[in-house]
C-alpha positions in Angstrom: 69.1 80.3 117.0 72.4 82.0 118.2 76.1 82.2 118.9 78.9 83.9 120.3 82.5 84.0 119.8 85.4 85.3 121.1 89.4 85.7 119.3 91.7 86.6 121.6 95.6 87.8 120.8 98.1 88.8 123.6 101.9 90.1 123.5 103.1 87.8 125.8 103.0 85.3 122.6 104.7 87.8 120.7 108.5 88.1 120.4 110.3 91.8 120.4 110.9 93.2 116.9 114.8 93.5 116.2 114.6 97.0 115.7 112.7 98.0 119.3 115.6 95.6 120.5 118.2 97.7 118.7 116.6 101.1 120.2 116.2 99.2 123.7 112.6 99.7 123.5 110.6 97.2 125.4 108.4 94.2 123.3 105.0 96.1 122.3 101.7 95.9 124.3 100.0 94.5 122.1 96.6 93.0 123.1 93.4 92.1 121.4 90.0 90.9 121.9 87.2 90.6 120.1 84.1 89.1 121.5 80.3 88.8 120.2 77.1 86.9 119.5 73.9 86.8 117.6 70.8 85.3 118.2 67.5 85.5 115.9 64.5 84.1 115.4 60.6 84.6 115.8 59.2 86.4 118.2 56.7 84.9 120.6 55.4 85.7 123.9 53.4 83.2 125.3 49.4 84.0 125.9 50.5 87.7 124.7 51.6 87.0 120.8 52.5 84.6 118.8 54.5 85.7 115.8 56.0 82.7 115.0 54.7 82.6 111.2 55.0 85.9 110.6 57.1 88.1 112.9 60.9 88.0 113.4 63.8 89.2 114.8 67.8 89.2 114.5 70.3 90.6 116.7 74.0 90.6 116.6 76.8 92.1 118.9 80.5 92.7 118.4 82.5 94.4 120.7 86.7 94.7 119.8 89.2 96.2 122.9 92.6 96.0 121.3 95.9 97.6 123.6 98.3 98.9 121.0 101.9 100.2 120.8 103.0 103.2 119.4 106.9 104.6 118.5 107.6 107.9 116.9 110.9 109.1 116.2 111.7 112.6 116.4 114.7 114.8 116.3 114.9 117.0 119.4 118.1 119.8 120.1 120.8 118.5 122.8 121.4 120.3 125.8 124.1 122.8 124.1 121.5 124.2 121.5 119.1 124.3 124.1 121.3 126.7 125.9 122.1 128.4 122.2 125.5 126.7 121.3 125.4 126.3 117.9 129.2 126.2 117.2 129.4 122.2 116.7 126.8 123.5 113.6 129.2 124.6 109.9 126.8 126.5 109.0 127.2 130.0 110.3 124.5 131.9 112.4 123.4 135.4 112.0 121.9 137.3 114.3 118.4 138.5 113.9 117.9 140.4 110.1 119.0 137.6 107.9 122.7 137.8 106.5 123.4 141.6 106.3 123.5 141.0 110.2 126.1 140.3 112.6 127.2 136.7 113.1 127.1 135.4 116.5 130.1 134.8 117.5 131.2 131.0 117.6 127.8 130.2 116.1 126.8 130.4 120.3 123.4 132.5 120.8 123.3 134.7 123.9 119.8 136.7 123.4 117.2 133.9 123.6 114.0 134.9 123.9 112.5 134.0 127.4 109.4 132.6 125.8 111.8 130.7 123.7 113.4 129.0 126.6 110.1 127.7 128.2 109.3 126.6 124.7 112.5 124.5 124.5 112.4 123.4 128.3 109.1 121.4 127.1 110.9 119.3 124.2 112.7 115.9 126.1 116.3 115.7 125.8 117.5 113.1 123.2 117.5 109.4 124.1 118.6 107.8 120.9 122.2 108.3 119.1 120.1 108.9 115.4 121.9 109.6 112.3 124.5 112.1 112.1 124.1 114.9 110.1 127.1 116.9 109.2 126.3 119.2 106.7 123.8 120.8 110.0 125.9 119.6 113.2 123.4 117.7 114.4 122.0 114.4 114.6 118.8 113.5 113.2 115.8 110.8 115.0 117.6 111.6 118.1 114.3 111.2 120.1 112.5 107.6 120.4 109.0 107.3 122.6 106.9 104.5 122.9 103.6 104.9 123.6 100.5 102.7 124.4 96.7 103.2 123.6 93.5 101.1 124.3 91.4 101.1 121.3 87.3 99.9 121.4 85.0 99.4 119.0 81.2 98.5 119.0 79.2 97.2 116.3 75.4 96.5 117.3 72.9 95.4 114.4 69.6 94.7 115.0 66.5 93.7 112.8 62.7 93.4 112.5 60.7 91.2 109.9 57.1 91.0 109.6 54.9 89.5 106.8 51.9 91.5 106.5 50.3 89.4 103.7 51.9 86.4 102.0 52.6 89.0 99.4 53.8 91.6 101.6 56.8 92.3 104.0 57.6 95.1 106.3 61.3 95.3 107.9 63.0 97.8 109.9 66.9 97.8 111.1 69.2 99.4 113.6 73.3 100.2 113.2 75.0 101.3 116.2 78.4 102.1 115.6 81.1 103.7 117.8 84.8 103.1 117.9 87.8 105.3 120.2 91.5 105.0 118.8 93.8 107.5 120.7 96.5 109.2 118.7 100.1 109.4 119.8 101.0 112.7 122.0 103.9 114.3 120.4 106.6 114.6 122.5 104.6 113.0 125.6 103.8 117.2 126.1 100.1 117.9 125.9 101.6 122.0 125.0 103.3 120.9 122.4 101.1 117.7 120.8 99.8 118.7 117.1 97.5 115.7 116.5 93.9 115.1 117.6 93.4 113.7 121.0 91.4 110.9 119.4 90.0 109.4 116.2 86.5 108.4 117.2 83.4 108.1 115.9 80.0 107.9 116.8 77.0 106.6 115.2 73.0 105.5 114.6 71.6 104.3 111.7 68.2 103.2 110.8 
């Protein structure tokens, strides 16, 4: 005895959420598919063994692929505070030392640090208006991405039965198990990304 399925979900079904519409993102990639089987029963081999009173066997297979969408908002510096014009910020700027220092003048930064620079060339310029913020002279969730991932997962089972004696029963089973779910790269910069490449797993159990 066996059967198989399949469950199957696809964007183009979807419609666009009214916030991605508001942000001018585009509808999310969202597919999904799920397929699998199972089939068990005794196990016989003709003129080799015959197992059908005693001996048997179940097997089942599930395999998901799922594409998925991702958005992360971020707040990024504009052009002029990449360049170290601060003045559209209230609050004052100091130069290097904390307060007893100098203020630069016009809140505009003129010693940036090289390293500094190449640092800030990486970060992508803001794409979204945000949410002002006054009290700093910026705007905040300035930065929208949207990013998409193919997940997979495998889920394999299999199992042995055998009756020894009418009293006595013997089994063994297998569990494979392995699943791969991308994580969002922050900022799109592989430099700069602080999460782990993937969340994946991978595993045997008997």
């Amino acid at each position: 005895h066996g059967n198989a399925y399949v469950l199957v979900r696809n964007s183009a079904t979807d419609a666009n959420s009214y916030f991605n519409k508001l942000k001018g993102l585009r509808r999310p990639g969202t597919h999904y598919y799920q397929v699998g089987g199972s089939i068990g029963g005794p196990v016989w081999i003709p003129h080799i063994y015959d197992g059908r009173q005693k001996t048997f066997f179940f097997v089942n297979y599930d395999r998901t692929l799922q594409k998925v969408s991702h958005t992360t908002t971020s707040t990024v510096p504009d052009a002029a505070m990449r360049t170290g014009d601060l003045s559209a910020s209230p609050v004052t700027v100091y130069m290097p030392g904390g307060t007893k220092t100098a203020k630069y003048p016009n809140n505009k930064i003129t010693n940036i640090d090289p390293a500094a620079a190449k640092i800030l060339a990486l970060l992508p310029l803001p794409n979204n208006p945000g949410t002002p913020d006054p009290a700093n002279g910026r705007s905040t969730g300035n930065y929208v991405d949207q990013q998409t991932f193919n997940n997979s997962a495998l889920r394999l089972v299999a199992r042995v039965d055998e009756q020894l004696t009418p009293k006595d029963r013997f089994n063994i089973s297998l569990y494979r198990s392995t699943s791969s779910s991308p994580n969002p790269v922050t900022y799109l910069s592989p430099l700069l990304n602080t999460t782990w490449d993937c969340s994946c797993s991978n595993a045997w159990i008997t």
